[in-house]
C-alpha positions in Angstrom: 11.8 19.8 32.3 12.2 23.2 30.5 14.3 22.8 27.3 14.0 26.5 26.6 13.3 29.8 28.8 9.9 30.0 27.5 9.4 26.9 28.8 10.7 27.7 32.6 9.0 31.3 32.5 5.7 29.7 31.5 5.1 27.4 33.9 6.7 29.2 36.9 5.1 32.7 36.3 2.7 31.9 34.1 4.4 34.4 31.7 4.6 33.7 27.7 7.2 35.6 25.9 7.7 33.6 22.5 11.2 35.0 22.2 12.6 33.0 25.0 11.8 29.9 22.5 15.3 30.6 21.5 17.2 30.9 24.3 18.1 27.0 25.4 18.5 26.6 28.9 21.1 24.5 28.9 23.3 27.2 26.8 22.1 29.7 29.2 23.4 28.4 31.7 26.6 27.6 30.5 27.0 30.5 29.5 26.2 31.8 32.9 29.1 29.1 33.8 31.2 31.2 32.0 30.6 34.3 32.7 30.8 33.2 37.0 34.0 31.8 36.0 35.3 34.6 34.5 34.7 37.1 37.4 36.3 34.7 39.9 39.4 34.5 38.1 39.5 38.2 37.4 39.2 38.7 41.2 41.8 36.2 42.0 44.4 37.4 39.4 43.6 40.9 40.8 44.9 39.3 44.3 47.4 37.8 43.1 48.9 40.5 41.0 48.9 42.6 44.4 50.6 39.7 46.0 53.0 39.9 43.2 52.4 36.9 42.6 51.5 37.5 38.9 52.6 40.4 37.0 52.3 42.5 34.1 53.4 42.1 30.7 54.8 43.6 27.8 54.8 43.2 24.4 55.2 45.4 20.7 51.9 47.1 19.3 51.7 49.5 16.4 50.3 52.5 16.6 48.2 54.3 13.7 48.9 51.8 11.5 45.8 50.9 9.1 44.3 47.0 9.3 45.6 44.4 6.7 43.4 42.7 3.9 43.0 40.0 5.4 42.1 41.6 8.8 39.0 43.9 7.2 38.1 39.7 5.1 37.8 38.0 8.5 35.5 41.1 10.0 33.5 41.3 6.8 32.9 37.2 7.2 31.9 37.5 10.6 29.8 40.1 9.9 28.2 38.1 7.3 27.5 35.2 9.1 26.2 37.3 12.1 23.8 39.1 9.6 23.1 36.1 7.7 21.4 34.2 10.5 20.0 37.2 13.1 18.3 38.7 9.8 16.7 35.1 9.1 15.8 34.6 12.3 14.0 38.1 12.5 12.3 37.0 8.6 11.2 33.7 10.0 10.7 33.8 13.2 7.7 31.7 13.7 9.7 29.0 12.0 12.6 29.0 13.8 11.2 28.7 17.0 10.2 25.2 16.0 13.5 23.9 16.3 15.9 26.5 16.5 18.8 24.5 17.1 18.3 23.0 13.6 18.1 26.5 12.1 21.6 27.6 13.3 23.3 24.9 12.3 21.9 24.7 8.8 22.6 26.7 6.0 19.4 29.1 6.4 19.5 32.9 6.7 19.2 35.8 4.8 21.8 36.9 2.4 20.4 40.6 2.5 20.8 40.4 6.2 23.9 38.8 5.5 25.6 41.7 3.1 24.5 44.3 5.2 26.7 42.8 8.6 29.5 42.0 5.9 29.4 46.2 5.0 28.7 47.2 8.7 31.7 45.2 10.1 34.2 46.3 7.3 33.0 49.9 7.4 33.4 49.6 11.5 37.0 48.6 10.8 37.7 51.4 8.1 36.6 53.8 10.7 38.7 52.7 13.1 41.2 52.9 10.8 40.5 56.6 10.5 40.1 57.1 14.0 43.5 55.8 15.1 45.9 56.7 11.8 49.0 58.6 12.4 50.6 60.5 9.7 54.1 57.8 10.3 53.2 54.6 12.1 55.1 53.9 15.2 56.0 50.4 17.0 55.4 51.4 21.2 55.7 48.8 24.1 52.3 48.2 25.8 52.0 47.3 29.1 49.1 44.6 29.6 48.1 44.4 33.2 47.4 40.5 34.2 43.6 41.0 34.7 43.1 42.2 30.7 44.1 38.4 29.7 40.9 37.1 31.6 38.9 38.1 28.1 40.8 36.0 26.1 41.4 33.2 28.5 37.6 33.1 29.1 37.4 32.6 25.1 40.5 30.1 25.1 38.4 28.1 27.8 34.7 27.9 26.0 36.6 27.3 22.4 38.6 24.4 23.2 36.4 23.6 26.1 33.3 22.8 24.1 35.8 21.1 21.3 37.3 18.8 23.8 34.0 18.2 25.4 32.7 17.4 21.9 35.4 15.3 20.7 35.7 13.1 23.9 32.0 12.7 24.3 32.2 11.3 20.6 35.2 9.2 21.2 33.1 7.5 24.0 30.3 7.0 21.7 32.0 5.7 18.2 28.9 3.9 16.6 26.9 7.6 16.9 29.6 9.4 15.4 30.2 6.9 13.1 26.6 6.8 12.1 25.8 10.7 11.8 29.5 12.7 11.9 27.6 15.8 11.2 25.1 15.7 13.6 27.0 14.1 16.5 30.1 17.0 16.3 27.3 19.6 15.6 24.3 18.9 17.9 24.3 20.8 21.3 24.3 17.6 23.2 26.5 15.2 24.6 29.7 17.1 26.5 32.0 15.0 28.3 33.2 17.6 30.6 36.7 16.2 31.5 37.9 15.9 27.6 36.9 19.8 27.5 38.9 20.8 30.8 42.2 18.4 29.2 41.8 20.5 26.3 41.0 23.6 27.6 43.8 23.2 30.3 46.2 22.4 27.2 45.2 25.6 25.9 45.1 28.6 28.8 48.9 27.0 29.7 50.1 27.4 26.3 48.7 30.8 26.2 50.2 31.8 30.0 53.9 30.5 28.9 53.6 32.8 25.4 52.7 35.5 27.5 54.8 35.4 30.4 52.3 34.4 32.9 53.5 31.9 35.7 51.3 29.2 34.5 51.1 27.8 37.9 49.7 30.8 39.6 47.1 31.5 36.9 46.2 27.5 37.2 45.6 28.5 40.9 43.5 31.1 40.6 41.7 29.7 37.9 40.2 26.6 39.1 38.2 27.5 42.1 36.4 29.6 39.4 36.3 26.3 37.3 34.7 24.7 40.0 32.0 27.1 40.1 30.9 26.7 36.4 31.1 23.0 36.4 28.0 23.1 39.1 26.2 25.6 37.6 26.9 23.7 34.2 25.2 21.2 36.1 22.1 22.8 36.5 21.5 23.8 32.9 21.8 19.7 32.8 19.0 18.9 35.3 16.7 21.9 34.1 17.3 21.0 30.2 17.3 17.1 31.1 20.6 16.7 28.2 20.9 12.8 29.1 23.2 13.4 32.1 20.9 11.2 34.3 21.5 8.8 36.0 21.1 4.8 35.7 17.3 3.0 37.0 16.4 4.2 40.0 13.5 2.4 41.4 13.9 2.4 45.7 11.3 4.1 47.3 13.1 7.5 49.0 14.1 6.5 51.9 12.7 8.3 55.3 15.1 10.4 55.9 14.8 12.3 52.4 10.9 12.4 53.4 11.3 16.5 53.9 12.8 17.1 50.1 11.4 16.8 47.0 10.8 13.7 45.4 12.7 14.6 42.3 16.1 14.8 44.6 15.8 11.0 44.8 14.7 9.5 41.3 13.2 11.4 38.7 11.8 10.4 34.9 12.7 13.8 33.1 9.3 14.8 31.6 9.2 16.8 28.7 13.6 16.7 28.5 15.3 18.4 25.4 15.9 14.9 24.0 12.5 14.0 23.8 13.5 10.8 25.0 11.0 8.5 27.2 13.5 7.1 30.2 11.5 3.8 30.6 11.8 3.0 27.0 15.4 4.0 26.8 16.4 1.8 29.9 15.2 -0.7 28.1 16.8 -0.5 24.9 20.3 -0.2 27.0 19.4 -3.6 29.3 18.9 -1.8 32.6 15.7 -3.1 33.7 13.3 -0.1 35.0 10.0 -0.8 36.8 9.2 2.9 37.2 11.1 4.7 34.4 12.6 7.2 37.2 16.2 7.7 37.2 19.2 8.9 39.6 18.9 12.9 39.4 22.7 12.7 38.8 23.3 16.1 37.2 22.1 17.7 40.9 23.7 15.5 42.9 26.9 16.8 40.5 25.9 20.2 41.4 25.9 20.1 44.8 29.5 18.3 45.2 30.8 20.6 43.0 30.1 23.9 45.1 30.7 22.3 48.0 34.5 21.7 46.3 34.3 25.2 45.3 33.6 26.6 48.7 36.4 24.4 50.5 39.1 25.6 48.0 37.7 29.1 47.7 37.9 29.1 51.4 41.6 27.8 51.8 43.1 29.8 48.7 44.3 32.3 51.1 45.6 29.7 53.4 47.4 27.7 51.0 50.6 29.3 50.5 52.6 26.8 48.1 52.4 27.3 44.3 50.1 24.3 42.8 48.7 23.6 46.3 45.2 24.1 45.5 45.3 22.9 42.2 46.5 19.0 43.4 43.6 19.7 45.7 41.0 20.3 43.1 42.8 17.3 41.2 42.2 14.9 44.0 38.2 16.2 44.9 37.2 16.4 41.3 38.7 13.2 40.2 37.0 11.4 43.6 33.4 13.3 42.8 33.4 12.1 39.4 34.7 8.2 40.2 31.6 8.1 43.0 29.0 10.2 39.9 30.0 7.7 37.7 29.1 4.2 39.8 24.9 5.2 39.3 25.6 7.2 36.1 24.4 5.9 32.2 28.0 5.9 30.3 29.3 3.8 27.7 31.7 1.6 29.3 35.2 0.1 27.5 36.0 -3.4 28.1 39.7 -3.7 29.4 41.3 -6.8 30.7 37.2 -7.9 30.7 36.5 -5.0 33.3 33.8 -2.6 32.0 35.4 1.0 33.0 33.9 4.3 31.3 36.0 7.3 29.9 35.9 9.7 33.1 36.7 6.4 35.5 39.9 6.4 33.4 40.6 10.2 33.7 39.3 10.7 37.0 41.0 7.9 38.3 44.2 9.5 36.9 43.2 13.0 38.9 42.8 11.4 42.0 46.3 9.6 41.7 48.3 12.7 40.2 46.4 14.9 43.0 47.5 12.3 45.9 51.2 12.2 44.6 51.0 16.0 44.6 49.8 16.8 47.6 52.7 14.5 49.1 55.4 16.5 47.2 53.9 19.5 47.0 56.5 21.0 49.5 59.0 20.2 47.8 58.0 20.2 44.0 55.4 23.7 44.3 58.6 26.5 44.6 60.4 24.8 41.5 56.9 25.0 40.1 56.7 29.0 40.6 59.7 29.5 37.9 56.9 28.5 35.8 
């Protein structure tokens, strides 16, 4: 497993860069998720802005008029907090790449470093100021073409994506939370990804109807794109080894697997960012594990997941209905989650004396809302389109 860049760098070219201690792999490659995302749904806004399909909007800006107080007090706390902990990282370096993780979330830094990027983000703003001031201020109608609100829908999506993922992933594990509050809604571990895309869903349709965006549209040309992150999401899973495994896998690979690598079948997760020992862990969750190698879930995750993108990447052109595609993505993500979660480790609730997990409920709800949709789609996706 490679926790961190160094790590992958290292042993596949034989290349140390101490640096790279910082960079987790699992962050980089959701943030890689995010960025993939973001040019997908740029290029399919684009489309469908020329389709007009989507189209531009308006709204009141003021020209030459200086920032607020409060406007140069957030800048100069963000600067702080920028300066705080990139100046303490360059001041201790060697420490930090111990466990840097626990350095950002603590209260280290430097406060030098820190009153500098207070000054240089404040001054930046007074410049601006200067830059842009009229001798009268004057209220002008800007036109906003549909592709400008990628940028902030991009930051709507990781903000209350990574909360929601957060807070269900804790909801599913009470005792944890309930045991270390700080460190379970602060640790970089543990994302249920279907509590961030409720959340984050919640949020980019709020944002379209404020802005006048048809929210079904932008939900179309959104989720191939959200597709596309989720595998590559996946990836940073299986190369970080976060926990996603899956349960005991002890079957020899069969014969027909005999060409691929072993890992594709079972694998233990050596030298995962959890430092956890699989074997050992089994145990203490009464599976019972001979070999200590588990179901490579978070690849098998991948895979489904761009094949999903590539089926409704391929039909979006074809699919001429408003909300077609996205019943579609309801009913494939909800079944490729329900089949992950039969050989994935989850905690399970007991209901009506049924052991179910937190994504069988909300996938299972998917794949029903996507099946009634994709009956009534005809009829329900043009009253949609108002929308």
């Amino acid at each position: 497993m490679y926790p961190t860049l160094y790590d992958l760098v290292l042993d596949l070219f034989g290349f140390s860069f101490t640096p790279f201690k910082l960079v987790q792999s699992f962050g980089l490659m959701v943030a890689l998720a995010f960025m993939a995302a973001s040019i997908n749904l740029t290029a399919e806004v684009r489309r469908k802005t020329s389709l007009g399909l989507i189209t531009s909007t308006t709204k009141m800006v003021w020209k030459g008029k200086a920032s607020t107080l409060f406007e140069k007090l957030i800048s100069g706390v963000v600067g702080f907090l920028i300066g705080y902990k990139l100046v303490g990282i360059a001041l201790e370096f060697d420490l930090v790449v111990l466990n840097p993780q626990d350095y950002i979330l603590s209260t280290q830094g430097s406060l030098m470093g820190g009153l500098l990027g207070a000054a240089l983000s404040v001054g930046m703003r007074i410049w601006e100021d200067k830059k842009n001031a009229l001798p009268e201020p004057v209220e002008v109608e800007m036109t906003i073409p549909p592709a400008e609100h990628v940028g902030t829908i991009t930051i709507l999506a990781a903000v209350f994506g990574i909360g929601g993922a957060k807070i269900f992933h804790n909801l599913e594990n009470w005792d944890d939370l309930m045991a270390d509050p700080i460190g379970a809604l602060l640790s970089f571990s543990g994302m249920s990804f279907l509590g961030g895309f409720i959340c984050a869903t919640i949020a980019i349709v709020y944002y379209a109807r404020k802005n006048n965006i048809r929210a079904i549209h932008l939900t179309d040309a959104a989720l191939p794109g959200l597709m596309l992150a989720y595998g590559i999401g996946r990836i940073g899973c299986q190369i970080a080894g976060d926990g996603d495994w899956g349960i005991p896998n002890d079957a020899p690979k069969p014969e027909w697997m005999s060409f691929l690598p072993d890992w594709m079948w079972s694998y233990n997760y050596p030298n995962n960012v959890l430092g956890i020992d699989l074997q050992a862990d089994f145990i203490s969750k009464g599976y019972v594990s001979l070999t200590g190698y588990a179901w490579p879930t978070p690849f098998y995750e991948t895979m489904m997941a761009l094949t999903i993108f590539a089926f409704l990447w391929f039909m979006r052109k074809r699919w001429q209905i408003p909300g077609q595609l996205a019943v579609w993505y309801l009913l494939l993500s909800g079944i490729e989650r329900l089949l992950i979660e039969q050989v994935r480790v989850n905690n399970e609730y007991n209901i009506f004396g049924y052991g179910i997990t937190q994504a069988e409920i909300i996938s299972s709800v998917m794949i029903l809302i996507g099946l009634i949709g994709i009956l009534t789609i005809k009829k329900i996706g043009p009253k949609l389109a108002k929308y």
